[in-house]
C-alpha positions, -999 to +999 in steps of 0.1 A: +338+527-225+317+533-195+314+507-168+282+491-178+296+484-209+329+471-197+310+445-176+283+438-202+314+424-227+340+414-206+330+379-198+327+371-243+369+384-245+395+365-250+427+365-226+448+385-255+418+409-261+418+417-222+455+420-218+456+447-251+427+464-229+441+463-197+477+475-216+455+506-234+439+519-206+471+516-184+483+542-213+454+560-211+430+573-190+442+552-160+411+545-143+421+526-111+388+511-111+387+499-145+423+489-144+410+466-113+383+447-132+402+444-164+432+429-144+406+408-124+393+392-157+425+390-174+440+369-144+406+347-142+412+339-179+453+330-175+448+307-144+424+290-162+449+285-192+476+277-171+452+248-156+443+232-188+483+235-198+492+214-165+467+195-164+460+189-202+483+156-203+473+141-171+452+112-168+426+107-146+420+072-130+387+057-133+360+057-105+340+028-095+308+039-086+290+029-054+262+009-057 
């Protein structure tokens, strides 16, 4: 997969899909770049599951607006 095709799909993955890819290509061809971006997206897509895990049983208080 070329570069412009890497970026075109990356943001429509799933965090599993990216791991497997980042796994392959660390088997593979080893492209420091693409290693880079896949890691980049692959972290991007855990914090934000880590986030909803912590924060999926807290409740928010209610704001008042002011008027």
């Amino acid at each position: 997969m070329n570069w412009r095709d890497l970026n075109r799909i990356l943001p429509t993955l799933d965090e599993d899909t990216v791991k497997r890819m980042l796994e392959d290509e660390r088997r593979g061809e080893q492209r420091v770049t693409v290693l880079v971006r896949l890691h980049q997206r692959y972290t991007i897509l855990r914090s934000a599951r880590e986030r909803m895990e912590i924060l999926g049983d807290v409740v928010f208080p209610e704001v008042m607006a002011l008027t």
